[in-house]
Structures are given as C-alpha cells and as structure tokens.
C-alpha positions in Angstrom: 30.2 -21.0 -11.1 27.6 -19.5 -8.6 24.1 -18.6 -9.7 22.9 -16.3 -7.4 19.2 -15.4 -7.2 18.0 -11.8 -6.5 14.2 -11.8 -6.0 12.0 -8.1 -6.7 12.1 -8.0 -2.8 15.9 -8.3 -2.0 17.0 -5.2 -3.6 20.0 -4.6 -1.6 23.4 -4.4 -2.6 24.2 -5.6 1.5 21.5 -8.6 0.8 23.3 -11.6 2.0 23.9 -13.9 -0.8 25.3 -10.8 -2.6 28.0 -10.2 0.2 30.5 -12.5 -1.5 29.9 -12.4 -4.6 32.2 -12.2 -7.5 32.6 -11.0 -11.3 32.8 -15.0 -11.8 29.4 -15.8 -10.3 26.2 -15.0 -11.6 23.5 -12.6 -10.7 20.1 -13.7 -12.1 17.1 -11.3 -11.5 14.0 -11.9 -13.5 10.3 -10.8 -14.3 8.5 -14.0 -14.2 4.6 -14.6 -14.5 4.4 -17.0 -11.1 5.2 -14.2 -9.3 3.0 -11.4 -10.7 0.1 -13.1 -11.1 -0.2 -15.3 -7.8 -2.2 -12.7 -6.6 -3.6 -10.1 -9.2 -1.5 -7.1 -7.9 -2.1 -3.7 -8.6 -0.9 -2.4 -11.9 1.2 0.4 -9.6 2.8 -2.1 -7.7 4.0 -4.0 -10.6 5.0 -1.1 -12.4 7.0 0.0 -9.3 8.6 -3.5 -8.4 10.1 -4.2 -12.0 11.1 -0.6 -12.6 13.3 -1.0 -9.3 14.9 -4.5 -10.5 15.6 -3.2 -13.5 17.5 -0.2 -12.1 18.8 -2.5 -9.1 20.4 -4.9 -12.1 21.7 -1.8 -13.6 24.1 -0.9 -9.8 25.2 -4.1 -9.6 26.5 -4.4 -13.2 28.2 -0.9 -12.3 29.8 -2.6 -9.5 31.5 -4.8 -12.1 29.4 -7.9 -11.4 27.7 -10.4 -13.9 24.1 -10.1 -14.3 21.6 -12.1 -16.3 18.0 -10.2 -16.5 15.3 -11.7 -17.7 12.2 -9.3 -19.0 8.4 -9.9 -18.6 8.0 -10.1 -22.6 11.4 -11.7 -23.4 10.2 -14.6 -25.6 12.3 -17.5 -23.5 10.7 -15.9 -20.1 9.8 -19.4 -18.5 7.1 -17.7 -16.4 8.4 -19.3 -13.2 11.7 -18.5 -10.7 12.3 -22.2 -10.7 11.7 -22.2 -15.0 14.5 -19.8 -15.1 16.8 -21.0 -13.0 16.8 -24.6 -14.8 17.4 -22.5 -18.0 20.8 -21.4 -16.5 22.1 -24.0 -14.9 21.5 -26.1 -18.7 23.6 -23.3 -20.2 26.2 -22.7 -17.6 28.5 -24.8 -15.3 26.5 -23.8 -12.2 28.4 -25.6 -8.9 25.4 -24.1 -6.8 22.8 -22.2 -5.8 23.1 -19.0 -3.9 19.5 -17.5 -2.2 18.3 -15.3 0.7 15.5 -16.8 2.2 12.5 -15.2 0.9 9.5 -13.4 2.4 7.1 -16.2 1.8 6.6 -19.7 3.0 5.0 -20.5 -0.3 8.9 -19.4 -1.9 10.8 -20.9 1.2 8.9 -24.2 0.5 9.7 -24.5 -3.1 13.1 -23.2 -2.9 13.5 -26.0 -0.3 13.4 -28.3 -3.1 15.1 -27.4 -5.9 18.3 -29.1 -4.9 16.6 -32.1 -5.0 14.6 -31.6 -8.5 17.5 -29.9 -10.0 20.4 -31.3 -9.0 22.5 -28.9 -7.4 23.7 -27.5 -3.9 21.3 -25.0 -2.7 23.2 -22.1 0.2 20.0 -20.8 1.4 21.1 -18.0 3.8 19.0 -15.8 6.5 17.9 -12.3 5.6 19.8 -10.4 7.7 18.0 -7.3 6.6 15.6 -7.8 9.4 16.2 -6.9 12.9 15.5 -10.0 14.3 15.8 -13.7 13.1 12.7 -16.0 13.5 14.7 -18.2 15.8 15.4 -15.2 18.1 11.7 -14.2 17.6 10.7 -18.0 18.5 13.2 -17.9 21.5 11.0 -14.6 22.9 8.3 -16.5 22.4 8.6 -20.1 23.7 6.3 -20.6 27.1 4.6 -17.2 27.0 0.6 -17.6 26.8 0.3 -14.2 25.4 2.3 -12.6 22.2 2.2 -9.3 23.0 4.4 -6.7 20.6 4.7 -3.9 23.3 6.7 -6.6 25.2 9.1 -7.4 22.1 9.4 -3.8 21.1 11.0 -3.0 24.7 13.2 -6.1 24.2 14.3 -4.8 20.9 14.6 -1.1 22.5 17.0 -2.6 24.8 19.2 -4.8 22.1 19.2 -2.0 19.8 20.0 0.9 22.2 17.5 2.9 20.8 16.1 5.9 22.5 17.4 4.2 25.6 19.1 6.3 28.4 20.9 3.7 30.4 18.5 1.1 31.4 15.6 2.9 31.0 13.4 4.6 27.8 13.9 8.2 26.9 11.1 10.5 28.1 10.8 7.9 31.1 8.1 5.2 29.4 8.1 3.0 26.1 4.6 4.2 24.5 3.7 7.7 23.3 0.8 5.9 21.7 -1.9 8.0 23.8 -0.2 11.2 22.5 -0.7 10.3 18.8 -4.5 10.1 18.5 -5.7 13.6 17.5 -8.4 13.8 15.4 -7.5 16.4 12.3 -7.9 20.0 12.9 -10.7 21.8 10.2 -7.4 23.2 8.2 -4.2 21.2 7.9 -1.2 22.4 6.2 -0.4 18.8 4.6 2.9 18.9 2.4 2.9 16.8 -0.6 4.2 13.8 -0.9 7.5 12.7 -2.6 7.1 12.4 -6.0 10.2 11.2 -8.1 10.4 12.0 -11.6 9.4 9.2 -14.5 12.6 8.3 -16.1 12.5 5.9 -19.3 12.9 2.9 -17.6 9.6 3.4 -15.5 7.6 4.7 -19.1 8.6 1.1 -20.7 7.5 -1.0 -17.6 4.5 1.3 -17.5 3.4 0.3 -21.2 4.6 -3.0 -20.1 2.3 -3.4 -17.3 -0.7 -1.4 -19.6 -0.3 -4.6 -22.5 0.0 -7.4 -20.4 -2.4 -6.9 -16.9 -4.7 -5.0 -18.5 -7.7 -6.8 -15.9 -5.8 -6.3 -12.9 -6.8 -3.6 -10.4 -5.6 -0.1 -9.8 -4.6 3.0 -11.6 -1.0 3.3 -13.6 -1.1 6.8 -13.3 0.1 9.5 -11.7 3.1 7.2 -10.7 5.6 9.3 -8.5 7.3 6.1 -6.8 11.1 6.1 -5.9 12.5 2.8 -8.2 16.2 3.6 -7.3 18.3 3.7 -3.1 19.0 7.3 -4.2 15.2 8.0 -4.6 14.1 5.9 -2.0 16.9 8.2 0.5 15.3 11.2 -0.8 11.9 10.6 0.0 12.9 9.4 3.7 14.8 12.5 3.7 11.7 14.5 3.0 9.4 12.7 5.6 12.2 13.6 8.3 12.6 17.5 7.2 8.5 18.1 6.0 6.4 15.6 8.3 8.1 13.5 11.1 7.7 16.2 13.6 3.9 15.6 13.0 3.6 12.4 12.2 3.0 11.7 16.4 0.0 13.7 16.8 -2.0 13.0 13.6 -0.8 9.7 12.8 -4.4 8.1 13.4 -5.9 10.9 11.4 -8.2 10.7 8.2 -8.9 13.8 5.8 -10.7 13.4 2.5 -8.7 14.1 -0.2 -5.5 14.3 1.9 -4.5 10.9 1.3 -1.1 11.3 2.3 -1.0 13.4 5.5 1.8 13.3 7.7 3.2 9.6 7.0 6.5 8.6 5.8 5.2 6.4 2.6 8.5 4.7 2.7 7.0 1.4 3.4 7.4 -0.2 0.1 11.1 0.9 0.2 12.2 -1.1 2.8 9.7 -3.8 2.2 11.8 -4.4 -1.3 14.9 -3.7 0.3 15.8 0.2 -1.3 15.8 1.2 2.4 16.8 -0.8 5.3 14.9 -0.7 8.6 18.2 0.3 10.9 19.2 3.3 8.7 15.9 4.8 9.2 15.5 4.1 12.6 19.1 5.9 13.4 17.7 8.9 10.9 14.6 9.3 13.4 16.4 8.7 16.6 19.3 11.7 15.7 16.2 13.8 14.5 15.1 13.6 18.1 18.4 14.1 19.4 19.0 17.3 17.1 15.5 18.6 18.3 14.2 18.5 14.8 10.9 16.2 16.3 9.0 15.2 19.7 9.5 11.9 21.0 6.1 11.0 21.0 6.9 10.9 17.0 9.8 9.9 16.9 9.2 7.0 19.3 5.6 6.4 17.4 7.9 6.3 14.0 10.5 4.0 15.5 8.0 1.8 17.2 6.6 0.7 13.7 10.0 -0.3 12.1 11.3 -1.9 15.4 8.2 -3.3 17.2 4.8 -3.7 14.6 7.6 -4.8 11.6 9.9 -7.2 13.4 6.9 -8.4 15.2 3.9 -9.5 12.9 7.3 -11.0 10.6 8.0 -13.2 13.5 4.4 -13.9 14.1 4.7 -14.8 10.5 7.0 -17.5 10.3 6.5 -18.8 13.6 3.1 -19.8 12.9 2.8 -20.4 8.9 1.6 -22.5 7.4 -1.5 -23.2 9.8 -1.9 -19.4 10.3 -3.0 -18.5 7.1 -6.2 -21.0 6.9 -7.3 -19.6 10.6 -10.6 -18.7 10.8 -11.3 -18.3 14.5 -14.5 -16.2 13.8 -16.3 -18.6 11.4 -16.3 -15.6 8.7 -17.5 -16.5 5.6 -19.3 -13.8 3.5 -17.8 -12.7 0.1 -16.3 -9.3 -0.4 -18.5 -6.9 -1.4 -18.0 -5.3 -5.2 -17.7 -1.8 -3.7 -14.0 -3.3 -2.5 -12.9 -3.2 -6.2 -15.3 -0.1 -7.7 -15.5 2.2 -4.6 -19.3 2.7 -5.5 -20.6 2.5 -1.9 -22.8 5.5 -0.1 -20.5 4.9 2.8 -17.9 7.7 2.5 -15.2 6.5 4.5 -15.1 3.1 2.5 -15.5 5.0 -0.8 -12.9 7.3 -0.3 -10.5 4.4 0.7 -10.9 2.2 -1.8 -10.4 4.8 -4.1 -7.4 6.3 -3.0 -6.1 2.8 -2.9 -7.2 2.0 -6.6 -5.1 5.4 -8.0 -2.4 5.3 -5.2 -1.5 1.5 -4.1 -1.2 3.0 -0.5 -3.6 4.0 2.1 -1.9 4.4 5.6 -2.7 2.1 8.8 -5.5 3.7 10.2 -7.8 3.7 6.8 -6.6 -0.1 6.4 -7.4 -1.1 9.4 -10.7 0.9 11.1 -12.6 1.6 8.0 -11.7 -1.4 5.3 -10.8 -3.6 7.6 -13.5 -2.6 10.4 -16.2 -3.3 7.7 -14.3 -6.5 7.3 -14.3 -7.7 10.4 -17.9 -6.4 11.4 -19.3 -7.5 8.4 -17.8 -11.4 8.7 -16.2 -11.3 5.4 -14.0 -14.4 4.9 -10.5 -14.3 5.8 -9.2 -15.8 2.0 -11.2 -13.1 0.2 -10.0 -10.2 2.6 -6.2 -11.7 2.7 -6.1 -11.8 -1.2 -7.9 -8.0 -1.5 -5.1 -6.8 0.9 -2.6 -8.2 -0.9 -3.3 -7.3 -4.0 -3.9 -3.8 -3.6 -1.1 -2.4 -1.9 2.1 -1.4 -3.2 4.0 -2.6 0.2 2.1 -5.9 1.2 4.2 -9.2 0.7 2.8 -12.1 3.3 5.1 -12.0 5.6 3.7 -8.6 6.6 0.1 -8.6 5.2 -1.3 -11.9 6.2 -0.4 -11.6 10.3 -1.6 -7.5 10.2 -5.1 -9.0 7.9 -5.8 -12.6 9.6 -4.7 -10.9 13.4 -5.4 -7.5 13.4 -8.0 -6.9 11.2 -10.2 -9.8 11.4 -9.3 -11.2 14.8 -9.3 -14.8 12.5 -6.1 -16.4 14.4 -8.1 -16.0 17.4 -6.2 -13.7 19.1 -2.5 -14.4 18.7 -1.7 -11.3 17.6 -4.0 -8.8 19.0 -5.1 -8.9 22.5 -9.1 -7.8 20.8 -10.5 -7.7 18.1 -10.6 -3.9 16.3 -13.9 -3.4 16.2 -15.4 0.2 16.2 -18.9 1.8 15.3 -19.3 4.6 13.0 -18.8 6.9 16.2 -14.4 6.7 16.3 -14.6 7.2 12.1 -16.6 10.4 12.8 -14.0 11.2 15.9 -10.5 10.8 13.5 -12.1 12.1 10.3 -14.0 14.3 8.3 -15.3 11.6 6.3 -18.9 11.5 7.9 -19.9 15.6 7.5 -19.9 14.4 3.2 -21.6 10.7 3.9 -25.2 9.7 2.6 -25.8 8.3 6.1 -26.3 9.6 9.4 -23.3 8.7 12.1 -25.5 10.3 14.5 -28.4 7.8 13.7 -27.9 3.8 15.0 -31.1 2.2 13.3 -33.0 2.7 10.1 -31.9 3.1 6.4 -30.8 6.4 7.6 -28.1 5.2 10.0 -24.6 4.7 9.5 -24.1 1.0 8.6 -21.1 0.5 11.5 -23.7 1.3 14.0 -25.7 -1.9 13.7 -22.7 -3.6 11.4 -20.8 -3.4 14.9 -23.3 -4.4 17.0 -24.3 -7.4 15.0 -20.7 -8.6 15.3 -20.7 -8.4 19.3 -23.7 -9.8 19.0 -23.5 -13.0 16.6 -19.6 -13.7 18.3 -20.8 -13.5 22.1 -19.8 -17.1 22.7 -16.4 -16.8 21.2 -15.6 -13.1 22.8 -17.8 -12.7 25.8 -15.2 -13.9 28.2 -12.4 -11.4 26.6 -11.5 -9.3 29.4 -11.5 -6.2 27.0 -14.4 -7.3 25.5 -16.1 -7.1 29.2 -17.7 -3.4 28.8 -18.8 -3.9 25.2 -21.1 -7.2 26.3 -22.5 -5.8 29.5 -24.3 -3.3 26.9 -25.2 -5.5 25.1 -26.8 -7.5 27.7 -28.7 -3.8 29.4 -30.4 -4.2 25.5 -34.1 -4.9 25.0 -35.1 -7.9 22.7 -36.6 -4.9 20.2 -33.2 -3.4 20.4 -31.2 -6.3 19.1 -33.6 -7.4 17.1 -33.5 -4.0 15.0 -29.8 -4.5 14.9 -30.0 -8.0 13.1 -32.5 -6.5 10.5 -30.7 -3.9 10.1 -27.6 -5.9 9.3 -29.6 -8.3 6.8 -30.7 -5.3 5.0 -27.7 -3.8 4.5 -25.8 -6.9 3.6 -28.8 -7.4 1.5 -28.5 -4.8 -0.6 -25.1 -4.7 -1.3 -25.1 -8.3 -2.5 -23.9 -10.2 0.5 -25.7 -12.5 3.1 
C-alpha cells in the first residue's frame, strides 16, 4: 500500500503525488501541533487552513479515494507530520511513501530523512503547481551578477505566451508599473470584498482554534474566507467582474478603513493550492482580450502571479538555507510592542497592524512601505521581523515571505533580490494615502517631537548605512543630500531617532 501525504498547503486534487493515486492507497492529511505552532500564526489563518483540509479530505473521499484525517484534538494526534506517519505505517502494510515536495526547506530537510529513520521508500516528487521549477529558475540564474525579476518575468511572458503578440509584449512594452501608482482619489467607490458564508465545518475549527491558541495573535472574527475550490473560484470571479479593471491604477493605494480596495485577496487560495496560478493568469489575460480591463491591470495582475511569485520562490530555494540568517545591514533592534497591539500615534502603522490583527491580510503596499518601511528604517532584526510576517498573515509560508521580508523589505540579503533598499520618508505615505490628514504627527514637519517619525527614522538609516549603500548607483541622489547637510542637521536627525526609539522601548 501507498501512504500518500497531503500537507494544509497542497490542496489540489491535480497535486502530484495525487495524480496516480488509487482507492488502494492511502491519503493521510492531518492537523498536527509541529506545524501550527512553529511560528504562532494568526488564529484566522489557522482557522482558514484546517477548515480547507477538512473540506479538501471530504472531495477526495467523494472521488472514491481512501483518506485517513487526523484532528487537532483527536487524542492519538502525535503532534508532528513525521509522528503520524510512523503511526500508519505500524498499522498498515505501507510499501512507500508518496510526497510533493513542500514549501519549506525546514519540511524538505526532514522529509529527506524519513526513509532512512523509518524504513521505507520515500517518492518525493516536484510541485508542479508552480510555473517554474527551481532547477529552471537556477538555470536563468547561473553567471548573471544581478537577479533581476523584470528579466525573468519577460522570460516567463515568452514561455507562457502570455499577453504576447508574436515576439513581442502586448501594448508594445513588458511594464505598466508607472501607470499603477495613483494616489486615492477623496471618494472611492470600493466594493466589498468576498465574503463566503460560515458553514459548520468552519464554526467547529473556529471553537477549535478559540480552546487551544487562545495566546496567539489575531482576531477569529468576522471570518468570511473561501475554505472550499468552489469558494476560492467565486471570489476570483468577483475580483475579475467588481475590481480587476482598477486594480492597475490604485494598486499602490492606501485608504483608512478601506482595507480591501481594489485587490484580488486570492493570495491565500493559490498559496494553499484552492486556486492554481495558470488558471488565474488565463482568467486575466481573456478579461483583457474581452475588453472587460486595461492592460496596465491586467498586465500589473499577471505580473504578480508570473513574475513577483515564481520569482522570490526561486530566490527561495536557490539560496536557502544561508538566506534566511542574512543580515547584510547589521539590524538588530527588537520589534516594537505596537507590532502586536497597534497602540502607536503613527497612523499609518496603527491602522496596519490593526487591520492585519482582525483580517490576516493587508495588501503589498501597507506590508511593505509602512510596516516594513519602519522595519527597515528603524534596523529592526531580520529574525524578529521574518517571524512577525509570518505569523500574521493568512497567505505567508517561507517560500514566499522570507525572500519578500529578508530582500525586499529589509534589504538584509544584501541586495539579491531588490536592486535598493525600499526606504521612504513620511512624504510617499502622505502621497498614496490618507493616512497622515488623521495622524498625531506632522508629515509636513522633519525634526522635533512634532515631526513625522519617517522623516528623521529615514534619514538615520541613509545615514548610519553610508558605508554599506553609498556606492549603490540608486542610492547616488539620496547620499549627495545627505552630504549638502550641515553637522546640526544630522545631528538633530540622530536625536531625533534615539528619542523616538527611546520612547517606544527600543535602542
């Protein structure tokens, strides 16, 4: 018999170490403590991950195949993937071992032994969910000095055929970026987001989740999560119809109490496998073709799933495990509190955290310039910030979150990922929000108790990283400021910044 292992992440009935399976073999999926409490994750994201196994299990025994399901509070729960796998193969005749390789190189390492420690074959096949493998991506890669996505994404235009006409890119260029920067309007006309109706499954995970994580972060409620493919399909259905077409020009936007805006929200489908990343690039490609969109949204859309996606995953596994100890910028300061509370004067940062405490999500632009611009300007260590991310986020598995955190945010793998770091003073907040007109501080003020704190916050960081970024060619305009500065200047800037950091705990 073959025991085949579905993890909460591979919930797809095209997954590969499902495509030959038979009613002979069997399907084990279980709720184990290793993996829910590795990192404390969000009470939402737990909820939403074992409310889609347990529905998941529930279409493949309707497909007539065998599957064993193992339950957080089942009393023989072995609280560990390994545990429970050893518990089947000592009650069954189990020939061998059936996985996809998992998301994580902490999973991919152990997996790697069990057919040594338990005495059985292991097939450990490649997830061909993805769009491209990491040998492909380490083929791209090999002798170029730079890693630069823009120059995958037009590689995987060209594999994929999308928004291609012959050789060349629809609309005549590869990157609509500089038409999808507009700051919000004073009224938008924001439709909701899709909200899927709480069936009994999701009510017992819910009390589930309520009795035993009780002390880790986020809200359980309202929950409005797809947990089944034909809810995940509808809500990418209602992203196409209700907000693609303006997902281009606002997709950098912040509004307070919009927390949703024009973005798809599907990334936790296809990061757990209800949606797969080609089905919803072909949906956004004919919505184009059908004039239902623009390209600069449709390409903008497209260039997420096929270029950031594919990209940071091969960045991932090309450079793990080194990557995730970098620490390029010698950061080293502890989170602040207001990261789990959302009690900070700073608006922006408040209203962040606490749409991420009730809704597991806040979209890119909110994750990277205000949380992870304080981050980075602040010289928070990369561990603390790494962990935060991917705990609070009902999408984030390290294969994505650690190269997006440790390369994009914090610049800490030294630049392997981004070409800069993604620095910004309280001046682009005030330019792609309304955050700043309900703020305690002034972002029109750059020293002083008064001031906004990424004022000085972000010169400090030029500042006290000169010798590691001064020679960055995009980093040339920001230092020859710095150097037109008087000694006062600078030296308000560094008081400033020990004040602040001060007061809210931190040196």
């Amino acid at each position: 018999m073959k025991l085949r292992l579905v993890l909460g992440d591979q919930l797809s009935t095209t997954l590969a170490s499902l495509s030959d399976a038979t009613h002979d073999d069997l399907i084990l999926m279980c709720e184990v403590n290793q993996e829910a409490t590795y990192v404390k994750h969000h009470k939402k994201k737990i909820v939403f991950v074992f409310s889609a196994m347990r529905h998941f299990a529930k279409t493949l025994r309707d497909q007539g195949l065998r599957v064993h399901y193992v339950t957080y509070d089942d009393p023989k729960n072995t609280g560990s993937l390994m545990g429970e796998v050893a518990a089947q193969i000592q009650q069954h005749d189990i020939s061998d071992i059936v996985l996809t390789k998992p998301g994580e190189f902490r999973l991919l390492a152990e997996f790697e032994t069990w057919a040594r420690l338990l005495n059985v074959d292991v097939d450990l096949r490649e997830d061909d969910r993805f769009l491209s493998t990491p040998a492909e991506f380490a083929a791209w890669a090999e002798g170029r000095k730079q890693f630069r996505m823009e120059f995958f994404y037009r590689e995987m235009r060209r594999k994929y055929r999308v928004l291609m006409d012959g050789p060349d890119p629809i609309g005549g260029q590869w990157n609509f970026d500089a038409d999808n920067r507009k700051p919000p309007p004073k009224t938008l006309n924001v439709p909701d987001t899709y909200k899927a109706p709480v069936d009994a499954v999701v009510t017992e995970v819910t009390h589930l989740v309520a009795r035993e994580f009780p002390d880790h972060f986020g809200d359980l409620d309202p929950f409005h999560f797809a947990v089944t493919r034909e809810g995940a399909l509808q809500a990418l259905d209602q992203f196409m119809t209700e907000r693609l077409a303006l997902f281009g020009d606002y997709q950098d936007a912040m509004v307070q109490g919009e927390p949703w805006l024009y973005h798809s929200h599907i990334g936790l489908y296809l990061n757990c496998g209800l949606l797969t990343p080609l089905e919803c690039i072909t949906r956004t490609e004919a919505a184009y073709h059908a004039g239902l969109a623009p390209l600069n949204a449709v390409e903008g859309f497209i260039r997420q799933i096929l270029g950031w996606r594919e990209f940071v995953r091969g960045i991932y596994w090309l450079k793990m495990p080194e990557y995730k100890s970098t620490n390029a910028l010698g950061a080293s300061r502890p989170l602040p509190d207001f990261f789990w509370t959302g009690e900070t004067q700073m608006n922006c940062v408040r209203q962040c955290v606490l749409e991420t405490k009730q809704n597991a999500y806040a979209h890119h632009i909110q994750r990277l310039m205000v949380l992870g611009n304080f981050a980075l300007i602040a010289g928070l260590a990369p561990d603390e910030v790494n962990e935060w991310y991917m705990l609070v986020y009902a999408d984030a598995y390290e294969w994505v979150e650690l190269p997006n955190v440790s390369g994009m945010v914090l610049f800490a793998d030294g630049g392997v990922l981004a070409s800069k770091p993604y620095a910004a003073s309280g001046a682009y907040i005030k330019k792609m929000s309304n955050y700043c007109d309900s703020c305690s501080y002034k972002v029109s003020v750059k020293n002083g108790p008064k001031a906004c704190p990424f004022n000085y916050l972000y010169w400090d960081f030029i500042d006290r990283n000169a010798e590691m970024l001064h020679s960055n060619p995009r980093m040339g305009f920001m230092y020859k400021t710095l150097a037109r500065m008087s000694n006062e200047k600078r030296e308000a800037i560094a008081n400033d910044a020990q004040r602040f950091l001060k007061e809210i705990g931190i040196k």
